[in-house]
C-alpha positions in Angstrom: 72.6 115.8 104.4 76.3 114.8 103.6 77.4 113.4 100.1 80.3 112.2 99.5 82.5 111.1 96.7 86.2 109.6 96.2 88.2 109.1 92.6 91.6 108.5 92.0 93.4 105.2 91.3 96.4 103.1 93.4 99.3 104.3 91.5 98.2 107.4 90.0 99.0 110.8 91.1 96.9 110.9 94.0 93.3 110.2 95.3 90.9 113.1 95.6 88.1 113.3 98.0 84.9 115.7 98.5 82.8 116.1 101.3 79.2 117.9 100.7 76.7 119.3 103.5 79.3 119.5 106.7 77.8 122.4 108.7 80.2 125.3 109.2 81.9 126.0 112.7 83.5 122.4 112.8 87.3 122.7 113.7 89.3 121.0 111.6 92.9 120.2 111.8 95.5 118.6 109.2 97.2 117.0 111.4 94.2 115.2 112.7 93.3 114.0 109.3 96.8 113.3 108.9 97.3 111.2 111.9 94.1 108.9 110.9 95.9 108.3 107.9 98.4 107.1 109.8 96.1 104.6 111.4 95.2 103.0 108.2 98.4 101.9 108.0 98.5 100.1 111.9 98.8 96.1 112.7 100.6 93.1 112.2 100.7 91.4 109.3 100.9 94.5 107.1 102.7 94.3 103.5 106.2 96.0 103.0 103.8 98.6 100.8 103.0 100.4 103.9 106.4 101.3 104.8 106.8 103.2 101.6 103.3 104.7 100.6 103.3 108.0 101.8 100.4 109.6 102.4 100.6 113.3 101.1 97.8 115.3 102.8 96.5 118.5 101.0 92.9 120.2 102.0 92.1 122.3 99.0 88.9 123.7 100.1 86.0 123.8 102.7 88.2 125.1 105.5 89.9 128.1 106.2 91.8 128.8 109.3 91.2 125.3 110.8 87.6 125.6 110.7 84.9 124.7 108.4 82.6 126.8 106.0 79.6 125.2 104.9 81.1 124.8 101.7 82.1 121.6 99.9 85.4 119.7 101.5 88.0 118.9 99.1 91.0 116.5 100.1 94.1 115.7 98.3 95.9 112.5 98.9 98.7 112.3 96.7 101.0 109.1 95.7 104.6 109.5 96.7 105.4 106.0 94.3 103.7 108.6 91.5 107.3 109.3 89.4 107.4 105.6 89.2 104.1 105.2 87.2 104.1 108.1 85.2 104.2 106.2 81.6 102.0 102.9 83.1 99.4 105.5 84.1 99.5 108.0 81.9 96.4 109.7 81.2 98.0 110.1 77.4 98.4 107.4 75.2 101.4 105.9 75.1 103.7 103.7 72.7 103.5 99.6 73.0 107.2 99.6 74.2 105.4 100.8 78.2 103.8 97.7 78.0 106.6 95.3 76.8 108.7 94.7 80.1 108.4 95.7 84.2 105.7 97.3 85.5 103.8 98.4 82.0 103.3 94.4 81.3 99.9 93.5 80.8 98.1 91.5 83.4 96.8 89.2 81.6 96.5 86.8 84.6 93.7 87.4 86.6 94.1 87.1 90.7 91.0 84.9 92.2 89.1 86.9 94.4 89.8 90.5 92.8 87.6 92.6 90.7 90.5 91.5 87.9 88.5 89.1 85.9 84.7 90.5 86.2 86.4 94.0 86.0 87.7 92.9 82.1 84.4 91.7 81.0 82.2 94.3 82.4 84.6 97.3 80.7 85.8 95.4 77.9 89.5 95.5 79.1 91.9 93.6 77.8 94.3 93.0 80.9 93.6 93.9 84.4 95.4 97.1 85.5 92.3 99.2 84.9 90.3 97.4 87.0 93.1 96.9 90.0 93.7 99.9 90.1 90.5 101.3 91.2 89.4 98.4 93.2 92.3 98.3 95.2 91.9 98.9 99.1 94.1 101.8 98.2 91.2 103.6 97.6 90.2 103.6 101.4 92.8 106.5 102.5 90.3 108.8 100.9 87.2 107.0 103.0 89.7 107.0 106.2 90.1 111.0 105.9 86.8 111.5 105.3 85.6 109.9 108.2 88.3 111.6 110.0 86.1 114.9 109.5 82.8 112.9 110.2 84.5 112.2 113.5 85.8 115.3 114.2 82.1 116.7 113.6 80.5 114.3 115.2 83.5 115.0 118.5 81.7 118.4 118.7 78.1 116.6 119.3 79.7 114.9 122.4 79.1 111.9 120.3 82.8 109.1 120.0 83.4 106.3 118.0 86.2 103.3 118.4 86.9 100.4 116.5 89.0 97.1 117.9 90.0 93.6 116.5 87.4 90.6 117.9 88.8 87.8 115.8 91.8 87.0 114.0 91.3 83.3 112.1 89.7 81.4 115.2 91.3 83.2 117.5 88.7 85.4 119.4 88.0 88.0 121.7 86.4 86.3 124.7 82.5 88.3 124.9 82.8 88.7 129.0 85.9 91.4 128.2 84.6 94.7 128.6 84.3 96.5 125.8 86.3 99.6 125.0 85.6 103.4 125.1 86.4 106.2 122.6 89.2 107.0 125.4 90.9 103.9 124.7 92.2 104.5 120.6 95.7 105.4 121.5 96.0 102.6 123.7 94.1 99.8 121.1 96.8 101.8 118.5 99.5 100.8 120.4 98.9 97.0 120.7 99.5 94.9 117.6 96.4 94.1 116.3 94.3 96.5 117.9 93.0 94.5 120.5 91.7 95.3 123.7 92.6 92.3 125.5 96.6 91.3 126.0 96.6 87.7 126.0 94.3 87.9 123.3 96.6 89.4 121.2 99.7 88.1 121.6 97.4 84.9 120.6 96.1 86.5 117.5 100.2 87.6 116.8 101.4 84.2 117.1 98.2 82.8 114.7 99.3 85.1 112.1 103.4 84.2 112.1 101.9 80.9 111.6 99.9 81.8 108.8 103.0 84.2 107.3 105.3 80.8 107.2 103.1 78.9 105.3 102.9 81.7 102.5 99.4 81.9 103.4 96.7 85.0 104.6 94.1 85.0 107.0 91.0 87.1 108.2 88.6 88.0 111.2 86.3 90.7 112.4 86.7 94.3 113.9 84.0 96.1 116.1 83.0 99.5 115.7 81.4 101.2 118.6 79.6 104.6 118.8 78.8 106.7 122.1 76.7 109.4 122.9 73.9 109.3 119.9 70.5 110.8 120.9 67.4 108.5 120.2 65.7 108.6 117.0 68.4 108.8 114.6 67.4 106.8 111.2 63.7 105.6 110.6 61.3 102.5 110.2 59.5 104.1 107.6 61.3 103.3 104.6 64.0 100.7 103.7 66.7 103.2 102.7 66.0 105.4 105.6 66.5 102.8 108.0 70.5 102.9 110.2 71.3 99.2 110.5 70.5 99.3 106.3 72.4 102.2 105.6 75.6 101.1 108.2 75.1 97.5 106.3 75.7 98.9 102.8 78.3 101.2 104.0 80.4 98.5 105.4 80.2 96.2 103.0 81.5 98.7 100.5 84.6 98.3 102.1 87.1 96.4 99.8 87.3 92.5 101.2 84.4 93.1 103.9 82.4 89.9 103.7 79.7 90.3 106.5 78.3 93.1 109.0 76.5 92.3 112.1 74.4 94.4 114.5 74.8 94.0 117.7 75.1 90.2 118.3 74.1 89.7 115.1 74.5 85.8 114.0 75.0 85.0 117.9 71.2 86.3 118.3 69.4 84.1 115.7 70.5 81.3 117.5 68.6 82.3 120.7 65.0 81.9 121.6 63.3 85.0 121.3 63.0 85.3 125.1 67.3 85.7 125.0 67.6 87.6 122.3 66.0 91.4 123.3 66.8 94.0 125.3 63.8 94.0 128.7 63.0 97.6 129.2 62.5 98.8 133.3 61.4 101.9 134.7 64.5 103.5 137.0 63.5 106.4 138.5 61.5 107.9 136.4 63.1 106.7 133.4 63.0 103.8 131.0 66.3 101.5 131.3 67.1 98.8 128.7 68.5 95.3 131.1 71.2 94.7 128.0 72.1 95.8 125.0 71.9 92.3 122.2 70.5 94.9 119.7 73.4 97.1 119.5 71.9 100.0 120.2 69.6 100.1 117.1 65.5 99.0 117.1 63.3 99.5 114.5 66.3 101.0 112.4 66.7 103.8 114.7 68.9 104.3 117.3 68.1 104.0 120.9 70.3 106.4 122.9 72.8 103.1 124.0 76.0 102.4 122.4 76.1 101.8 119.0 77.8 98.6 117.9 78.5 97.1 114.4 81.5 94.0 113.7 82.3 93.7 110.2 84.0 90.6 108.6 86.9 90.7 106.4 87.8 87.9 104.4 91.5 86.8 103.7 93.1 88.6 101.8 92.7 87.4 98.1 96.5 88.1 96.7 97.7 85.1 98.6 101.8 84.8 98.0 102.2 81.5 96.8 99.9 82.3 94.1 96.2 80.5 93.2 95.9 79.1 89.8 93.9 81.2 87.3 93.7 81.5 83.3 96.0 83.6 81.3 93.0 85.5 79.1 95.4 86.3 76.4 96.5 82.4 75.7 93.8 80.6 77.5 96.2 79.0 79.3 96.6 77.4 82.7 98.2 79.4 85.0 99.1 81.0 88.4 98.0 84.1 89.6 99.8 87.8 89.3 101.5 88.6 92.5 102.0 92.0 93.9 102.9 93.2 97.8 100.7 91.2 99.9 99.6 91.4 103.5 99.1 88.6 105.4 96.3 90.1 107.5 94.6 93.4 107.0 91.9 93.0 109.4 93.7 95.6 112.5 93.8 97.9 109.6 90.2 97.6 108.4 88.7 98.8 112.1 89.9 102.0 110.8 88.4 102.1 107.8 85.1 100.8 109.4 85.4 103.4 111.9 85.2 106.0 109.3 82.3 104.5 107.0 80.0 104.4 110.6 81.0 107.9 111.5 79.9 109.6 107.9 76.7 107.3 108.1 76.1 108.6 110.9 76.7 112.3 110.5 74.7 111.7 107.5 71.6 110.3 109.3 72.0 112.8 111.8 72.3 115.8 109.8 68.5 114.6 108.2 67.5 114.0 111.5 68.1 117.6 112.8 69.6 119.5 109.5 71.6 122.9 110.3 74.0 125.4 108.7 76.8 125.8 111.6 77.7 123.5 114.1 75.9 125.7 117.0 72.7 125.3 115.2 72.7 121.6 114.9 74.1 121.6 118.9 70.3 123.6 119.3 68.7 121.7 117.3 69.2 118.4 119.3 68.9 119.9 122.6 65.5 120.7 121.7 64.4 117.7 120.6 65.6 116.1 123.6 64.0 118.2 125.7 60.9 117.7 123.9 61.0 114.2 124.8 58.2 113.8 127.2 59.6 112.7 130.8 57.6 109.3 131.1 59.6 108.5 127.2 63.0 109.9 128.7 65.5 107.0 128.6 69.2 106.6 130.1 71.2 104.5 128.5 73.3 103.3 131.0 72.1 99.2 131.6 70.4 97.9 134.4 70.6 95.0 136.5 67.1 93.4 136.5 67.5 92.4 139.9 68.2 95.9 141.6 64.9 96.8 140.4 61.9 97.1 143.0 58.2 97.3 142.3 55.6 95.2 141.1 54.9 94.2 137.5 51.9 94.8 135.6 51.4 91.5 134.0 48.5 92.6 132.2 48.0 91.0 129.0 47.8 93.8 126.1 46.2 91.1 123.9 46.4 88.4 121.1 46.7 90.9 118.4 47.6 95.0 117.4 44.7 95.4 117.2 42.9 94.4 120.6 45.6 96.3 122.3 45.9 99.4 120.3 42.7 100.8 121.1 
């Protein structure tokens, strides 16, 4: 199984992540990580941070000549602002002038909506920096290269993952436009707000320049989408072995992620039960789902369809005309600390979504079928697949109900498990 781990803070000298349990035999490229990095940084409505933050990319162990080992993956991200910070972030102590004038001032005013406050009274801070600095979305670089290895691994499966913007504010993605495929990233890159849909976008473009004039942010929700997963991956047997819980927690780690959904999520507890599954139908010898409302997860396992997972970001929390707050060292009234703001992050945060899914799922399915090298995993799958007895086989591609011939058995199986069990 993979374990993971990130450290580092938002100015310090750089964030530092390791990877534990990726198979050996997985090609890995710098550039690749480096380019997903890049990503992270994509969308309209970004802060004038990302046009400076540099994103220093160092792989100090795990791979040598472009391909994994087996051993642990180490990744160093290092802060190009660093020489700028050196006496505010020192890791020696340092004299009360640093903390007297420009950036060494204490924070002393708490943003709404941060870790600032909570952060001070769980650790006994004094001011906020220590806690900012950790909690800050910053942080997610690390996740985003990461998951760029998850993907890469998970590339080599046959399996692909994409992520695009479905609402900006109350702007939405109409649900009739077709979804996109792991083929589309560069063009969804490309677009603004990573939206699959043109109109839709320029819409979303235009909400946010409204929301920019006003001195105000804004959020929405981003889809992630995995192809190619085999059946079977995750379990019903226990509550922390279980996908949709494991995806759930993963997501909402992400900094300023207020709500995950699976599949059609909130949209299906509105529906009688009769609307809100997926009808199975035999195909030609194989088992066809009719739709796919449960996103491609039952019984917290996967079910051989596409994955899908939407995550809600709220606005963002350092809004630029400040909210009003307490100054902890006077106990006076007062407005919020302000620092480089975005107006929207949530283009951005498909990103970072995109790489939480992909190391859940190389997690789950490195329990599932375990495996020291890449080509042993690649055996191990294909043998459980083909040890899936023909009348279980399914396809995942849907199937119109009414293209389907042959009569029903309308048998009833039963008022309870146990009349129809035996």
């Amino acid at each position: 199984m993979l374990r993971w781990l990130t450290a580092g803070e938002s100015h310090g000298p750089e964030l530092l992540a390791v990877l534990e349990g990726l198979p050996a035999g997985v090609p890995i490229s710098l550039a690749e990580v480096q380019a997903d990095l890049a990503r992270r940084k994509l969308g309209h409505g970004r802060g004038g941070r990302m046009k400076f933050e540099q994103d220093e990319l160092t792989l100090s162990s795990g791979v040598r000549h472009g391909v994994t080992i087996g051993s642990p993956l180490g990744i160093r991200i290092q802060n190009t602002e660093w020489p700028k910070w050196t006496e505010v972030m020192s890791p020696e102590p340092v004299g009360p002038e640093v903390f007297e004038t420009g950036r060494g001032r204490k924070l002393t005013r708490p943003r709404p909506g941060h870790a600032d406050l909570v952060g001070m009274q769980k650790y006994g801070f004094d001011e906020a920096r220590p806690a900012l600095e950790r909690a800050s979305a910053r942080e997610t670089a690390a996740r985003v290269a990461l998951g760029a290895v998850a993907k890469k691994f998970l590339a080599e499966l046959g399996i692909g993952t994409v992520s695009h913007t479905v609402s900006i504010g109350e702007v939405r993605l109409a649900d009739d436009i077709e979804r996109p495929l792991p083929n589309d990233v560069e063009r969804l890159d490309s677009d603004p707000v990573r939206c699959i849909d043109a109109a839709t976008s320029a819409a979303m473009v235009d909400r946010i320049d409204e929301i920019r004039k006003t001195g105000d942010t804004i959020g929405g929700q981003t889809e992630v989408l995995v192809y190619g997963l085999p059946p079977g991956i995750g379990s019903y047997v226990h509550w922390d072995r279980r996908l949709d819980s494991r995806l759930a927690g993963a997501l909402m780690s992400i900094q300023a992620i207020k709500s995950v959904e699976v599949g059609d999520g909130v949209e299906t507890t509105r529906r009688p039960g009769s609307a809100a599954h997926d009808p199975l139908y035999a195909v030609d010898g194989e088992i066809r789902r009719a739709s796919d409302r449960a996103g491609g997860i039952e019984g917290g396992m996967t079910t051989g369809g596409v994955l899908r997972v939407r995550v809600g970001m709220k606005p963002i929390a350092t809004v630029p005309h400040a909210l009003h707050t307490v100054d902890v060292a006077t106990g006076e009234n007062a407005t919020a600390h302000h620092q480089r703001s975005d107006v929207t992050a949530v283009p951005a945060s498909g990103v970072v979504a995109e790489a939480m899914t992909a190391l859940i799922i190389a997690d789950a399915l490195l329990e599932k079928f375990g495996g020291d090298s890449l080509a042993e995993v690649r055996r191990n799958i294909s043998g459980y697949l083909e040890a899936i007895p023909a009348h279980l086989a399914t396809n995942p591609e849907l199937v119109d109900p009414d293209t389907v011939t042959g009569d029903v058995d309308e048998t009833p199986m039963g008022d309870s498990v146990s009349e129809w069990r035996v």
